[in-house]
C-alpha positions in Angstrom: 70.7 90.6 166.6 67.7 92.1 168.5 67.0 91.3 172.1 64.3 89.4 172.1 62.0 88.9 175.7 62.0 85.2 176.3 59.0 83.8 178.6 59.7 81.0 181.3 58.6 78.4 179.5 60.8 79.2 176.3 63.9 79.4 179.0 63.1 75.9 180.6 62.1 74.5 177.2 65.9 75.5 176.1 67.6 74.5 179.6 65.9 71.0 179.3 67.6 71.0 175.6 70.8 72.1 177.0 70.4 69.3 180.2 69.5 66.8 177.2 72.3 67.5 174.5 75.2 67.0 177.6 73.4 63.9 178.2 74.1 62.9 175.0 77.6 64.5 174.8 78.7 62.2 177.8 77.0 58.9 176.7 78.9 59.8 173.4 82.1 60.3 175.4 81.6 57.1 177.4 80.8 54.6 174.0 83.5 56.3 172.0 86.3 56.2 174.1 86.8 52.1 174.3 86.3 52.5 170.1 89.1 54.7 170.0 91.8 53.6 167.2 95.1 55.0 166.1 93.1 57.5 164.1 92.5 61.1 165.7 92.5 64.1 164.3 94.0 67.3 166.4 91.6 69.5 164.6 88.0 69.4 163.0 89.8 70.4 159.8 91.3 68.3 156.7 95.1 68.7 156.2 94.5 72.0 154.0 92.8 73.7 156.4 89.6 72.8 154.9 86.4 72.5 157.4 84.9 69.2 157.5 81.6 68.9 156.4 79.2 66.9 158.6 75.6 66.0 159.1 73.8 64.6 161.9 72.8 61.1 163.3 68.6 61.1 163.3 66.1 58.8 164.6 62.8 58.4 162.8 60.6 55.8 161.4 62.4 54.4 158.2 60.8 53.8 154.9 62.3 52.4 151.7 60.9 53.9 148.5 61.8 53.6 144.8 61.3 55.8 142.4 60.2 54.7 138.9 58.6 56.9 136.0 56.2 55.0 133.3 53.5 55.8 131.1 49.6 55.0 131.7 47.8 52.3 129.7 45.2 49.7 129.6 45.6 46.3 131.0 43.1 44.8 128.9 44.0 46.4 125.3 43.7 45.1 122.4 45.7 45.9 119.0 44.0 45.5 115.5 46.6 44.8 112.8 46.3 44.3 109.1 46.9 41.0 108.3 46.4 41.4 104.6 49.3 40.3 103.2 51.7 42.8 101.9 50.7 46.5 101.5 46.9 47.7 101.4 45.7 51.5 101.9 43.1 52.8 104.3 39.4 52.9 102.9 38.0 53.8 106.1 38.6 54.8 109.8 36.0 55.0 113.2 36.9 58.4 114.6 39.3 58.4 117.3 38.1 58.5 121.1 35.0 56.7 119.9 33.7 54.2 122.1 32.4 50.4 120.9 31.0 47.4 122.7 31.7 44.2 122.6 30.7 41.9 119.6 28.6 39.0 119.2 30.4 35.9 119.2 29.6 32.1 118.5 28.8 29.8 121.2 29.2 26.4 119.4 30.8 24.8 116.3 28.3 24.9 113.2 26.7 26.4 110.2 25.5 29.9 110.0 21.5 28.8 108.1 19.5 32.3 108.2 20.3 35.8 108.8 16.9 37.9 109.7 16.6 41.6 111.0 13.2 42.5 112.3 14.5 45.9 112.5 17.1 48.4 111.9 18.3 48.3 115.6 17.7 44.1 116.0 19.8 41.0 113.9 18.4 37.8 114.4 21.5 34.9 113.3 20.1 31.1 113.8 23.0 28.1 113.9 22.4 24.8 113.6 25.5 23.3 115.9 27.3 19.8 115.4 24.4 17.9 117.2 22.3 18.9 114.6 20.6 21.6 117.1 19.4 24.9 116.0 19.6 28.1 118.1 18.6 31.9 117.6 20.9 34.5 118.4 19.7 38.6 119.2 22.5 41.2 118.0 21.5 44.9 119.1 23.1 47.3 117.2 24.6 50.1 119.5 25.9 52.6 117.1 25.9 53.3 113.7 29.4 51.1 113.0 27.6 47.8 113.9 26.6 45.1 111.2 26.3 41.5 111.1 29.9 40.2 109.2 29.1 36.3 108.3 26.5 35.3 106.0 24.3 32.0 105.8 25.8 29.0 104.5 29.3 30.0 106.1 30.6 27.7 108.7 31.3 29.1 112.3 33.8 28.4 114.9 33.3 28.7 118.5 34.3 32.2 119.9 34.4 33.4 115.8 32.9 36.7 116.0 29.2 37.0 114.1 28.7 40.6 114.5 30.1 44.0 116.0 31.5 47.4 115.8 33.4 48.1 112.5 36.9 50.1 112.9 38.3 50.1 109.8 38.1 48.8 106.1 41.0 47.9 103.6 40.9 48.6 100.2 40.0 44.6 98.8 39.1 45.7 95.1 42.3 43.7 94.0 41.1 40.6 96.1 37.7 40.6 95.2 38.6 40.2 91.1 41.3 37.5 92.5 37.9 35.8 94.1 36.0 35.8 90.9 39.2 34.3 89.0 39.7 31.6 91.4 36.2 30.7 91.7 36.3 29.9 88.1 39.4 27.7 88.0 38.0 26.1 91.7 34.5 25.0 89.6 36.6 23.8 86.2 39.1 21.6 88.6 36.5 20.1 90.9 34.4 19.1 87.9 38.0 17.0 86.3 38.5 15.8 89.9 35.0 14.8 90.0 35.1 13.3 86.6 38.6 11.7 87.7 36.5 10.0 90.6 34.2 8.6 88.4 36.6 7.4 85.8 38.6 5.3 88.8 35.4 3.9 90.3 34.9 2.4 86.1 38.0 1.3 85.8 38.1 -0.6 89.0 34.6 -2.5 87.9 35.8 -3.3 84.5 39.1 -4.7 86.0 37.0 -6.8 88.2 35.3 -8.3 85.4 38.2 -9.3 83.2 40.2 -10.3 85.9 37.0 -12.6 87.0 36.9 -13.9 83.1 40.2 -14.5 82.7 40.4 -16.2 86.2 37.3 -18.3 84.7 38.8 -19.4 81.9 41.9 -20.6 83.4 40.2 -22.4 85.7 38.0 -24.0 82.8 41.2 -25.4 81.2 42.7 -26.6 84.4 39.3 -28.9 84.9 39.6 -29.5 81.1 42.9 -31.2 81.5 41.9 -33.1 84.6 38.9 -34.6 82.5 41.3 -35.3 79.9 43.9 -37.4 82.3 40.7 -39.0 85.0 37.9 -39.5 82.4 38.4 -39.1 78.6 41.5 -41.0 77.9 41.0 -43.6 80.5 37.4 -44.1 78.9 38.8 -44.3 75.8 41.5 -46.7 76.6 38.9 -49.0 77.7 36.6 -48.6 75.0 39.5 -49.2 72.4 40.2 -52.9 74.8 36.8 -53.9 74.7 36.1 -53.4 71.0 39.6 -55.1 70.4 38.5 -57.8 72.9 35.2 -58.6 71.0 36.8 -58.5 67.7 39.3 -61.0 69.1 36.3 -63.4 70.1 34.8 -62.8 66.4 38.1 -64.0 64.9 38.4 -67.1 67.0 34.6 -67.7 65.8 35.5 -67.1 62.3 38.7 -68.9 62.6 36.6 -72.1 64.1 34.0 -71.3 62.0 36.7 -71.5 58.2 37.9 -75.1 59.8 34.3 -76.7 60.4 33.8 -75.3 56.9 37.2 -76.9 55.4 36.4 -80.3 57.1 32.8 -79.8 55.5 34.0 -79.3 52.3 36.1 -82.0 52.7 33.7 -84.4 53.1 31.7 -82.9 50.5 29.1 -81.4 52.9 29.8 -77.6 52.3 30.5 -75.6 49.4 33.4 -73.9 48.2 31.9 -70.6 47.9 30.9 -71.2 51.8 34.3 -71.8 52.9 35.8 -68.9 50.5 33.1 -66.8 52.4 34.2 -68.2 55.8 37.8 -67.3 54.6 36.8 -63.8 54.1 35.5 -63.3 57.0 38.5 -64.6 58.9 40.9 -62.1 56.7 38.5 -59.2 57.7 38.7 -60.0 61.4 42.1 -60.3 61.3 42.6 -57.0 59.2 40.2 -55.6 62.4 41.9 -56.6 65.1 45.3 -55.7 63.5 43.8 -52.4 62.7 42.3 -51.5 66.6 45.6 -52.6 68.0 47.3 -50.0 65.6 44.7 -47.6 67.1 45.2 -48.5 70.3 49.0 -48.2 70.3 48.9 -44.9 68.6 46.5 -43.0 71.1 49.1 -44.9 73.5 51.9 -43.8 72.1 51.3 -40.4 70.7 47.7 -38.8 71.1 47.8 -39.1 74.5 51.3 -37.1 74.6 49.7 -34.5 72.3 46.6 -34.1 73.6 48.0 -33.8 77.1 50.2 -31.5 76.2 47.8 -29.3 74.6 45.8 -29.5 77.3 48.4 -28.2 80.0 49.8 -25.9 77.8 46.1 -24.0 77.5 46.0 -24.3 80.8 49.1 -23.0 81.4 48.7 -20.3 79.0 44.8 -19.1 80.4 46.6 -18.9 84.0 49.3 -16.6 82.7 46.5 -14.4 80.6 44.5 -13.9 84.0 48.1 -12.6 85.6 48.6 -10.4 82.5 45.1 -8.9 82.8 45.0 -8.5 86.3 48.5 -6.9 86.2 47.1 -4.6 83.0 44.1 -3.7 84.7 46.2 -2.5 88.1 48.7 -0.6 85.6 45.5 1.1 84.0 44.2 1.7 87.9 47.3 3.5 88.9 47.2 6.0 85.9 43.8 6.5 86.8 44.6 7.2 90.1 47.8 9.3 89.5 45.0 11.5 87.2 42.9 11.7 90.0 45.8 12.5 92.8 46.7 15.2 90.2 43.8 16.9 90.0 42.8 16.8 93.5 46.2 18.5 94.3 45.5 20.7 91.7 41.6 21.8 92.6 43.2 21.5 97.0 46.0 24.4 95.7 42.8 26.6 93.6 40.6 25.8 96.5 43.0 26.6 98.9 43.9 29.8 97.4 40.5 30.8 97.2 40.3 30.5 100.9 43.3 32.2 101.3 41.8 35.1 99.3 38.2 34.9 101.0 40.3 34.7 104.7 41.9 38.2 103.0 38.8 39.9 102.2 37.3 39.2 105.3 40.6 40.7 106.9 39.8 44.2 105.5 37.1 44.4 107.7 38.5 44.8 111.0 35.8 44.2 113.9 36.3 45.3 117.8 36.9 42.3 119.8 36.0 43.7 122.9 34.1 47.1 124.4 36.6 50.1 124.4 37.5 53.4 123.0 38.8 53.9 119.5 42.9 55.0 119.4 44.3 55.9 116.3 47.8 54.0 115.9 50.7 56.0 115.1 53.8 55.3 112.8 57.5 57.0 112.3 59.5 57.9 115.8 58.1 58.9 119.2 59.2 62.5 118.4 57.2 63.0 115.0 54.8 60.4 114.9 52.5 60.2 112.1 48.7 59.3 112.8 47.3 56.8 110.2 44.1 58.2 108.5 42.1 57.4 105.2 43.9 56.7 102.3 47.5 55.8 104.1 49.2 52.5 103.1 49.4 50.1 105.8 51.9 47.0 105.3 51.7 43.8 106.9 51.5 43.4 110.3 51.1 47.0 110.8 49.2 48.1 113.8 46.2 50.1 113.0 43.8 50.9 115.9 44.2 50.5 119.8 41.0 49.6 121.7 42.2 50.6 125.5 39.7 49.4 128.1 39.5 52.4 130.6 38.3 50.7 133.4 40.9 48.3 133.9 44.5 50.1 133.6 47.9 50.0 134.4 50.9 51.8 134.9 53.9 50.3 132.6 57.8 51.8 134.9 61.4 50.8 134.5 63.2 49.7 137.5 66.7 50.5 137.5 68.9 46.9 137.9 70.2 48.2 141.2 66.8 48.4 143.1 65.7 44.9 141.3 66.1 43.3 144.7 64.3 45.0 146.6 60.9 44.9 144.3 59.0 41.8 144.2 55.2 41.1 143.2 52.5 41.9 145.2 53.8 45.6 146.7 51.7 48.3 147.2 52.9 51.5 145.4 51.2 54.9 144.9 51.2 56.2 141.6 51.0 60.2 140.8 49.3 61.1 137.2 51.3 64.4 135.8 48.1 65.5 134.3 46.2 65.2 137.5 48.4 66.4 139.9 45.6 66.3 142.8 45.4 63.1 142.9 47.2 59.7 144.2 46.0 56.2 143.2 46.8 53.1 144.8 48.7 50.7 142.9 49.8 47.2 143.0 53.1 45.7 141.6 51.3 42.6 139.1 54.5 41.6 137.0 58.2 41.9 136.8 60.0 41.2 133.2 62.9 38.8 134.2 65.2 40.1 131.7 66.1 43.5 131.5 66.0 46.0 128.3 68.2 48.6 127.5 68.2 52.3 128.6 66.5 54.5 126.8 68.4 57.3 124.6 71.3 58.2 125.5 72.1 55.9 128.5 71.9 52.7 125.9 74.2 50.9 128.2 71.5 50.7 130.8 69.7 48.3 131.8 66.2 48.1 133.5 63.4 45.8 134.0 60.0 46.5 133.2 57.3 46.5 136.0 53.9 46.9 135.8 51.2 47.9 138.5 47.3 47.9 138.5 45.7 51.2 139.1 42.8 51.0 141.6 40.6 53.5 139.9 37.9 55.4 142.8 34.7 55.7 141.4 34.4 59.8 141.0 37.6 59.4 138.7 36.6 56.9 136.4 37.5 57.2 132.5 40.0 60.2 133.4 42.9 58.1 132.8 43.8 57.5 129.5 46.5 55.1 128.1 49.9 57.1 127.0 49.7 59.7 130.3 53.2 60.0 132.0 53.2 58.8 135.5 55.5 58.5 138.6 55.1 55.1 140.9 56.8 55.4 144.4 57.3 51.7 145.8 57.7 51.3 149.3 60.1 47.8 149.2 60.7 48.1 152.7 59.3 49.7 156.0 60.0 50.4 160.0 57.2 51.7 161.6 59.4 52.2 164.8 61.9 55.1 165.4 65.5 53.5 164.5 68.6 55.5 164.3 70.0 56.5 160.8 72.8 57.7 159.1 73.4 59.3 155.9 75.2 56.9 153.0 77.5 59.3 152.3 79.2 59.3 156.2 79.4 55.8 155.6 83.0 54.4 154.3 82.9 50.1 153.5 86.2 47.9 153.9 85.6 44.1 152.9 82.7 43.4 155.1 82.9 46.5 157.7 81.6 50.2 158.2 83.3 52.8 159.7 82.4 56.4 160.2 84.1 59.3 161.3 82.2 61.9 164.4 84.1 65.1 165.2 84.8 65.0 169.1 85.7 68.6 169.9 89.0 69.3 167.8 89.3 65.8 167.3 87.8 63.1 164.6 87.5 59.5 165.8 87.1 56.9 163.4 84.0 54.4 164.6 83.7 50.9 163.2 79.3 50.9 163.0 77.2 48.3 161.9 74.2 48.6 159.3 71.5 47.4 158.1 69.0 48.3 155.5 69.2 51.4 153.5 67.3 53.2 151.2 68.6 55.9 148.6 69.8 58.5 151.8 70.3 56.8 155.0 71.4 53.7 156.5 70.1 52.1 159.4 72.3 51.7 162.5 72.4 48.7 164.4 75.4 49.5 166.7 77.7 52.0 167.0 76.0 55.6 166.7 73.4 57.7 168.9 70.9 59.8 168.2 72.0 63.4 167.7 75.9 62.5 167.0 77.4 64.3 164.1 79.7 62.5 161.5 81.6 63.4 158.7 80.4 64.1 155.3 82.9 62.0 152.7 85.6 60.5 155.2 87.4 58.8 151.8 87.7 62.3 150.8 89.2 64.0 154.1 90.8 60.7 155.1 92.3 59.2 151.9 95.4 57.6 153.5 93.5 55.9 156.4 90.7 54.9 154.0 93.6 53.2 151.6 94.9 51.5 154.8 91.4 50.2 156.1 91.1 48.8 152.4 94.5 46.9 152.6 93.8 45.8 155.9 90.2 44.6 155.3 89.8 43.7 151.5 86.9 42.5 149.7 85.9 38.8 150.0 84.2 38.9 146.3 87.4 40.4 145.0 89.8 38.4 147.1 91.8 35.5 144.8 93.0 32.7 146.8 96.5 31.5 147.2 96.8 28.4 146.9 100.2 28.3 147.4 100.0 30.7 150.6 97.5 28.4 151.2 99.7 25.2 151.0 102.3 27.0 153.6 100.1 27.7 156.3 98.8 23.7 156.1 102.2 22.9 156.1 102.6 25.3 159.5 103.4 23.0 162.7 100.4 22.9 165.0 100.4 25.2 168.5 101.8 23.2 171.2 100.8 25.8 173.9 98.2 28.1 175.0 100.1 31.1 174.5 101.5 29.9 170.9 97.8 29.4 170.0 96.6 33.1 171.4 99.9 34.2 169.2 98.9 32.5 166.1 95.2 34.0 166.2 96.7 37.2 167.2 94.9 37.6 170.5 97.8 39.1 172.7 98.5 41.6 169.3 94.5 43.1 170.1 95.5 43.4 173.9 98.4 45.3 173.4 96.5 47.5 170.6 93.6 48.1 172.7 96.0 49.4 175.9 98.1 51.3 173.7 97.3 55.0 173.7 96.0 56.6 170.3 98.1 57.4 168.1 98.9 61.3 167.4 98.4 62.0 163.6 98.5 65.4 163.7 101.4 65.2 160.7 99.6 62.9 158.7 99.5 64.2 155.1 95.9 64.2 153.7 95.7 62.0 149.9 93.7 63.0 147.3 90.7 60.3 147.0 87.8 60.0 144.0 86.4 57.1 145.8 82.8 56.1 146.5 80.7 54.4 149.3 80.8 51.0 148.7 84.1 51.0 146.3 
């Protein structure tokens, strides 16, 4: 090496670094020695002779960062799809990367009553809403795809789109000769339903008037027999006693009148012709009152019966006709009414259908629903995807066009399960854009899937979670970033703006809930029990046990293999550990202390005296063992 001239300053600069690594070198001689176990190494070298690899202890501000590599895209995208059902091709297509603005859409429930354009650039669309209100709405076309897609007469929705950018157009030549086919079975049904309505409505009035008859004429009967039983017989009863009682009255006349007559004649004062005339007269009365008490005991005795008898039975009989006729004209109702049920279900299914196929045909005209640029949708696998164009056949369901908008977007990363702790919403991250390499953009972690999806190819057994984080966009770089763009986030899950000290993970060997690491002390390596804290995907951050500038061993498990088996025996893992219950049992069973020594025996206190006075032990013959394992096994 050359002899280089060194000025006084470069000499006190490397004194005060000489001054300043003793320093350390004692303060490191002075903590180490009380942590001194049975483990010392004569030389710096493994048992093959093999130099020990080592790196140093450093203090410096510690920063947590995770790695994660996504794709670009728009937060506020959205996906046209056919919705035709089954397979349709591709009439037409907007040209990709063109941009479109947001469509026109209705403000209030009602019906669509006139469609005007004042010009080619100007739509006028007036609604009359539920409340019976009519309002005028402007639709300025902004490109040549733009047109107005209801007509008047057609009933709006609120929000329902009234006018916009066309995208796309599916062949509906099939559909359009189903509308025609269907329009003519929906007119042929509605006029039998109609007809069906009408014919119900008849049959319900001419029911009402023979039931109303029939319950007339029942009625009439009933009064007809009380007549009979409260006014005709009992009149005629009493007619038939008074004629009877007069004729009885004549006969006693006559009878009085034949005996003045025989004592007349007797005397010779009256004829015999007057009292053969008187005679006759008595015979005749008798012969009428003989005769009305033969009338009178027959109505008794057997008119009556049979005219009463008659008369409740029609009665009887008119009642039963009204049930039969209201029963027949219900019976006739209900095939009616089946009739009608049948062809309303039959005219609901044509009508239906016909709005299936109108629903269709208006679903072959695909309209933007918001402002964005124009992305062609791609089928077959990420490696040779196939870009739709005119004339391809698109199935159900099948995406068709992307409408990205570029000034809201999003970076879409997979976390790796193992760093899901440490990421939570609301981080700050800085994202770097492969294609714009000069340039960092702030980010900010929005959502976290909570279940994980598997790896990609080949790592299937993999599993990450899927974050994504809103771009903040500066103003000189807007509309550069377009969705599909591969991207690199850096997370920052955890910061120390202070200087702490840190040590690399792989000096760092774990048993059960301890660290240890090994520092080379001249020809000899000391095993040090440290405590950590956080870490990130290089160092770990030392609360006690190293200093700044130390040196440690790179891989003790490697170098150390029996004394890493040991620590793993003596200090096992708690998650790992399975209790024994019968061990267990035994030590409850175990007689209490009785004395302060027996108690400082039992929790081993007087074994860590006699350890800690004990000189190290010399394991300068100790045979090195093979080891594969890993931090943290």
């Amino acid at each position: 090496m050359n002899d280089v001239p060194r000025s006084p300053l470069s000499l006190l600069k490397t004194c005060t670094g000489l001054i300043a690594l003793c320093g350390v070198f004692v303060a490191s001689l002075v903590i180490t020695y009380p942590l001194l176990s049975d483990s010392e190494q004569k030389m710096a070298t493994d048992e093959e002779g093999n130099a020990l690899k080592t790196d140093v202890v450093i203090e410096s501000p510690f920063q947590h960062t995770i790695l994660a590599q996504g794709e670009v895209d728009s937060r506020q995208k959205a996906t046209l799809i056919s919705e035709v059902d089954d397979s349709t091709r591709v009439l037409w297509l907007a040209p990709a990367g063109v941009d479109v603005a947001a469509p026109l859409r209705s403000p209030v429930d009602g019906v669509v009553k006139t469609v005007r354009h004042p010009n080619r650039k100007l739509s006028v669309i007036v609604i009359e809403g539920v409340d019976g209100e009519r309002k005028a709405y402007e639709f300025h076309k902004q490109s040549r795809f733009s047109e107005v897609v209801i007509t008047p007469g057609e009933s709006v929705r609120k929000k329902q789109i009234l006018a916009g950018d066309v995208v796309c157009r599916l062949d509906s030549s099939e559909l359009e000769e189903s509308e025609q086919k269907y329009e003519i079975r929906v007119n042929d049904y509605r006029a039998l339903y109609e007809k069906a309505i009408k014919d119900v409505e008849i049959r319900k009035a001419l029911n009402e008037s023979k039931n109303a008859q029939a319950e007339l004429n029942a009625e009439l009967a009933e009064l007809d027999l009380q007549k009979y039983l409260k006014g005709t017989y009992p009149q005629q009863i009493e007619k038939m006693e008074g004629d009877l009682q007069s004729s009885r009255e004549d006969l006693t006349r006559a009878q009085d009148a034949l005996e003045f007559a025989e004592r007349m004649a007797f005397k010779g004062y009256k004829e015999v012709d007057e009292v053969e005339k008187a005679r006759l007269k008595v015979m005749k009365l008798e012969y009428d009152v003989k005769n009305q008490e033969k009338s009178r005991q027959v109505l008794q005795d057997y008119a009556h019966g049979r005219t009463l008898l008659l008369l409740r039975e029609n009665a009887l009989h008119l009642k039963r006709h009204a049930k039969r006729v209201r029963l027949s004209g219900e019976a006739s109702m209900a095939q009616y009414r089946v009739l009608k049920s049948s062809r309303e279900r039959v005219y609901n299914i044509y009508r239906q259908r016909l709005d299936w196929i109108r629903e269709q045909l208006d679903a072959c005209t695909l309209v933007a629903p918001q402002a964005g640029k124009v992305v062609i949708a791609a089928e077959g696998s990420s490696r040779n995807p196939t870009l739709l164009e005119e004339g391809s056949t698109v199935r159900e369901r099948q995406k068709i066009i992307y409408l990205p908008d570029l000034s809201d977007m999003k970076v879409q990363a997979r976390i790796h399960e193992s760093m899901i702790s440490h990421v939570q919403e609301g981080l700050h991250a800085t994202a770097l854009i492969d294609s714009l390499p000069n340039e960092a953009f702030d980010c900010e972690l929005t959502s976290l899937s909570t279940l994980p999806v598997p790896g990609k190819y080949p790592n299937y057994n993999q599993r990450d979670y899927i974050a994504e984080f809103r771009i903040e966009i500066p103003a000189h770089l807007a509309g550069e970033l377009r969705p599909g763009m591969t991207a690199g986030v850096e997370v920052v899950a955890n910061k120390i703006d202070e200087p702490v000290i840190q040590v690399p993970m792989n000096a760092v060997f774990q048993a059960g809930t301890k660290h240890f690491a090994w520092i080379p002390f001249g020809e000899t390596v000391l095993r040090r029990e440290i405590k950590v804290g956080q870490s990130n995907d290089e160092y770990f951050v030392v609360r006690d046990g190293l200093l700044k500038g130390e040196q440690v061993v790179i891989e003790p498990y490697v170098h150390f293999a029996q004394e890493v088996a040991a620590l793993r025996t003596q200090f096992p893992d708690p998650m790992q550990a399975v209790p024994d219950w019968k061990a267990q049992e035994q030590v409850d069973e175990e007689p209490l202390p009785q004395s302060e020594d027996e108690f400082l025996e039992m929790i081993g206190y007087l074994d860590e005296q006699e350890e800690s006075t004990a000189p190290t032990l010399d394991i300068s013959n100790r045979k090195p063992i093979a080891s594969t394992s890993s931090i943290g096994d």
